[in-house]
C-alpha positions in Angstrom: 36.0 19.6 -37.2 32.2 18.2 -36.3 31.1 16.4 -32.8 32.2 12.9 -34.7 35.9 12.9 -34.8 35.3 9.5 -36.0 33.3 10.2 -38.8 35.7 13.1 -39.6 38.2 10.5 -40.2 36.2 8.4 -42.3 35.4 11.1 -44.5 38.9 12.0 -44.8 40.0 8.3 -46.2 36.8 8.5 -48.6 39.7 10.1 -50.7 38.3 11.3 -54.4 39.0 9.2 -57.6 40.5 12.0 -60.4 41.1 9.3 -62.7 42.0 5.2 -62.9 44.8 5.5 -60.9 44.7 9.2 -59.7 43.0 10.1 -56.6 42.9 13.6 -54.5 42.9 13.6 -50.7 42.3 16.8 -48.3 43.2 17.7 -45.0 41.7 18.7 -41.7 41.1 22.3 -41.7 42.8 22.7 -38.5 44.4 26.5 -38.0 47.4 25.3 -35.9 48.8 22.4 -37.8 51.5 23.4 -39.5 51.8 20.1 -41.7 50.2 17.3 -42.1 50.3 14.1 -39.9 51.6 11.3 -41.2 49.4 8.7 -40.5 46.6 10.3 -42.4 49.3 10.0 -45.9 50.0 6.5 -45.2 46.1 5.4 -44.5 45.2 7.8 -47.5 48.1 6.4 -49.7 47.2 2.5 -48.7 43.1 3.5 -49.4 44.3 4.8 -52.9 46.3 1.5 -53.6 43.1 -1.0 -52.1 40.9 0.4 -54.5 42.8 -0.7 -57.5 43.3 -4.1 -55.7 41.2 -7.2 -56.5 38.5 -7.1 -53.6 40.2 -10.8 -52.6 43.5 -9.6 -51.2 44.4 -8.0 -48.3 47.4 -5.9 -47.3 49.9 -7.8 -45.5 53.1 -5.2 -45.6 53.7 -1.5 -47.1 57.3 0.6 -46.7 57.2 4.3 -47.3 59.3 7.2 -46.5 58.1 10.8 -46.1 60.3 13.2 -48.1 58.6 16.5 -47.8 56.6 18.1 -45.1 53.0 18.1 -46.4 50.7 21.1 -46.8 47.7 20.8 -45.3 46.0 24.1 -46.9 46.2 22.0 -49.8 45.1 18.8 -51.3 47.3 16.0 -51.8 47.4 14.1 -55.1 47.9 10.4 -55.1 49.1 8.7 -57.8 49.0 5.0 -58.1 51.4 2.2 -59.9 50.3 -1.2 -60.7 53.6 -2.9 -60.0 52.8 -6.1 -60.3 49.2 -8.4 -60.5 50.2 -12.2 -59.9 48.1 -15.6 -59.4 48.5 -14.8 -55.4 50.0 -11.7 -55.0 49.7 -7.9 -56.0 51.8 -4.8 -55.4 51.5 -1.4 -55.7 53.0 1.9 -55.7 51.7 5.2 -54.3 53.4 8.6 -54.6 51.9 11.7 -53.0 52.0 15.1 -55.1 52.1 18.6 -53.4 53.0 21.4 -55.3 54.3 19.6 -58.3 56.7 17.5 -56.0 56.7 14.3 -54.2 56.0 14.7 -50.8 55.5 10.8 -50.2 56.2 7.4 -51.4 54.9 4.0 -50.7 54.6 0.5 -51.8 52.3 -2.1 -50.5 52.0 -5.9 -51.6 48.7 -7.7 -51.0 48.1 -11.2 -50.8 44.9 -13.9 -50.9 44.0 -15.5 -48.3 46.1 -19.0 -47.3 46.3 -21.3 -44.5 49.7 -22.0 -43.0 52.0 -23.2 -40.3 51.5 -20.3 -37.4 53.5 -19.5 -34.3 53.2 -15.4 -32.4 55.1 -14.3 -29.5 52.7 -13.9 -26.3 51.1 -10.4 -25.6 52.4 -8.6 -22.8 51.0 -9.1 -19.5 49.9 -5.3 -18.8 46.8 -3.9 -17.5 43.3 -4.0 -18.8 42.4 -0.9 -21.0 38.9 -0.5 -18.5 41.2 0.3 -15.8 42.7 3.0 -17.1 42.3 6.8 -18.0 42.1 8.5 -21.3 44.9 10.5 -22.8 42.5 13.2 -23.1 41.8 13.1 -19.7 45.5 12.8 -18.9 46.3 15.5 -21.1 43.6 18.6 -19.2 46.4 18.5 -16.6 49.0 20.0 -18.3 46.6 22.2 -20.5 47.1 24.8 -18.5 50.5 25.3 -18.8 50.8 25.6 -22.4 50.1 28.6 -24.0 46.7 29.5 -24.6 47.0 29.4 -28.5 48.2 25.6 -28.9 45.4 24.7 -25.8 42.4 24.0 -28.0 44.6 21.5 -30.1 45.9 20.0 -27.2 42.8 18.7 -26.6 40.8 18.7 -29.3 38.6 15.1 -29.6 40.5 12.7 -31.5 39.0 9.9 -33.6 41.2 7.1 -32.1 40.9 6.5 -28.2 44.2 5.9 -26.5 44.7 4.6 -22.8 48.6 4.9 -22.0 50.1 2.5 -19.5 52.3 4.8 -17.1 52.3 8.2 -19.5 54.8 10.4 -18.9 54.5 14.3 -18.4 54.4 15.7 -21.8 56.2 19.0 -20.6 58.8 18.1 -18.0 59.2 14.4 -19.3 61.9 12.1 -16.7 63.8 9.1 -18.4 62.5 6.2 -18.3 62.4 3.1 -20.3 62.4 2.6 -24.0 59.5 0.1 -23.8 55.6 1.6 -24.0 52.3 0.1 -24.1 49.0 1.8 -24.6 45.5 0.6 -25.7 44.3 2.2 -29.0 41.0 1.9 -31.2 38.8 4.1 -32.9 36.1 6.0 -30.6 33.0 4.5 -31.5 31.9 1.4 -33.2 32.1 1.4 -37.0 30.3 -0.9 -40.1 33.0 -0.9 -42.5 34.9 -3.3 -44.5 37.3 -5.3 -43.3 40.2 -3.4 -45.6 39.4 0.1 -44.2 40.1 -1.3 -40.5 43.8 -2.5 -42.1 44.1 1.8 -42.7 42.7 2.8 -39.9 45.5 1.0 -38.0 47.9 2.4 -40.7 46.6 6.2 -39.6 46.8 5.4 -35.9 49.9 3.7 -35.9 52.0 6.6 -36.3 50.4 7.9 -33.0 53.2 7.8 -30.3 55.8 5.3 -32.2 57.8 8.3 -32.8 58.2 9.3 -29.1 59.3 6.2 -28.4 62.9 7.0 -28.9 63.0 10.2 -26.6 61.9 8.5 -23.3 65.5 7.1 -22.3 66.9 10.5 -22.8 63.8 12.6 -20.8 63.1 14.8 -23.7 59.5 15.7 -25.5 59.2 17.8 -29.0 57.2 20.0 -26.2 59.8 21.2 -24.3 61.5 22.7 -27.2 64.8 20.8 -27.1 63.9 18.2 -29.9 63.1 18.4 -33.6 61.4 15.2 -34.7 59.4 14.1 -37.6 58.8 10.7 -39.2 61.4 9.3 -41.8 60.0 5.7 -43.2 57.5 3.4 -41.9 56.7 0.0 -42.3 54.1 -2.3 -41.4 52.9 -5.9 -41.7 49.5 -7.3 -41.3 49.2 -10.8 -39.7 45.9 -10.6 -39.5 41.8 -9.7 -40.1 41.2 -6.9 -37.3 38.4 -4.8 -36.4 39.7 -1.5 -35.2 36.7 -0.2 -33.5 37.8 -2.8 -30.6 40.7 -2.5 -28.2 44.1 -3.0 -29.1 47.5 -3.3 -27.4 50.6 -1.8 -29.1 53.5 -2.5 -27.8 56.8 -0.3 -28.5 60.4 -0.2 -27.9 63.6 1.6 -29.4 66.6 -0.6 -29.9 68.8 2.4 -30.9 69.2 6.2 -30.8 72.1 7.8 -32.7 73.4 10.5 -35.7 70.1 12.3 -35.0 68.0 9.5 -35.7 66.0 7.1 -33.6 64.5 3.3 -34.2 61.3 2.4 -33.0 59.5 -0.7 -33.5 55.7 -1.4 -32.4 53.5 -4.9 -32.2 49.9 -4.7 -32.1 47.8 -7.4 -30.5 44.1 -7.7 -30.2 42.4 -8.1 -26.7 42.6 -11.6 -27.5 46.2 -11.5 -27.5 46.7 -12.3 -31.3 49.3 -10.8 -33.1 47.7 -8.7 -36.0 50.5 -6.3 -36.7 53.8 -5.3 -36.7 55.6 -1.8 -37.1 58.9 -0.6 -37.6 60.1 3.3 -37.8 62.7 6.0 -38.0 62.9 8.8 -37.0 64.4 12.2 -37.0 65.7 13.0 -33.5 67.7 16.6 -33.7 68.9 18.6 -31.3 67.6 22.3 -31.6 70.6 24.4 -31.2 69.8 27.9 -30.0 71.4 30.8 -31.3 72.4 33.0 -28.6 70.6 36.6 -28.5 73.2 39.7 -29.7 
């Protein structure tokens, strides 16, 4: 990890073309992570399928389930399916290969541009992102009470900014309502084409959706209760964005139950445009302790 999270990140979507449809990702090199995040396969996956997409279409929605935790000491392998090329619309499928198996799966459809009839609901009234601390800074007062190993992950620079509206205490979490809001973008200001911006939301989007579904019930993945990961995801594009600016997402969780959670996001730009949309499950297991003999 260099001084630029943010052009860390970058370089990790500049994913490596193999062959036509056959590209080859890598991973932080990050000693404590133990597999690798989510939102870096789905905005590596969705790169892979834009660049075998006419440069006229945008993505407007993916689906994609993880089915194996991935490795991160090794690369990933994505192999791309041209599902479909119409007059208006494309599709494609991605599947992500680690050691020999899939560890991944999505398919995205991208369309041209059209004008049409166009209604949103309104952004939530919430406060201004320049009124409120960073999650980093947040974070440094709980640092201390982890041990020292995970500390230097904990808070490790991160290339997308985040600015929680009413956080809760990552360790000692009280309940508290399904609904969240924070203000997310990446750290510094980026030149890059409009597409990338589309994955750049699909890495950060996994950020937080997850815990979404643990706030009613006072529980955090930290407090070694809870065994969560990410199931599916899905996402729709309304909208052009530039990520480098602020964003609101907006999250709530309709349902908890069998182990599994339901979390849903909408992501608006300052201006209060709708741009995305985001729906999740997730796994939500109780760790059961074995007593000591």
């Amino acid at each position: 990890m260099t001084t630029d999270p943010v052009g860390d990140l970058l370089t990790l979507l500049d994913i490596e073309r193999l062959e036509h449809d056959l590209f080859r990702g890598q991973s932080p090199d990050e000693e404590e992570s133990q597999r690798v995040f989510g939102g870096q396969v789905i905005a590596q996956s969705l790169v892979a399928a834009y660049r075998t997409v006419p440069p006229d279409r945008l993505c407007h929605s993916l689906h994609c389930y993880f089915i194996r935790p991935g490795d991160p000491s090794v690369p990933i392998i994505y192999q791309v399916d041209h599902s479909r090329d119409g007059g208006s619309f494309t599709t494609r499928r991605v599947v992500a290969i680690q050691h020999g198996k899939q560890i991944f799966n999505l398919a995205a459809s991208f369309h041209v541009v059209e004008e049409g009839w166009h209604h949103q609901h309104a952004m939530p009234d919430v406060p201004s992102p320049e009124g409120l601390g960073d999650r980093l800074e947040w974070r440094r007062q709980f640092a201390e009470k982890l041990p020292e190993r995970h500390r230097g992950h904990f808070l490790r620079p991160r290339p997308v900014e985040m600015r929680e509206i009413d956080p809760l205490d990552p360790l000692k979490p009280e309940k508290a309502s399904d609904v969240q809001h924070l203000w997310f973008r990446v750290a510094r200001a980026i030149d890059e084409a409009p597409w990338l911006h589309h994955c750049l939301l699909a890495y950060a989007s996994d950020m937080a959706l997850l815990g979404t579904g643990n706030r009613p019930h006072g529980i955090s993945w930290m407090t070694g209760e809870l065994m969560s990961a990410s199931l599916d995801h899905a996402m729709w594009f309304h909208a052009p964005l530039k990520f480098d600016e602020w964003h609101l997402y907006t999250m709530d969780s309709p349902y908890a139950g069998g182990a599994r959670s339901f979390n849903r996001g909408s992501v608006y730009d300052a201006s209060g445009r709708l741009v995305a949309s985001v729906a999740q499950e997730g796994l939500m297991r109780k760790v059961v302790r074995k007593p000591k003999a």
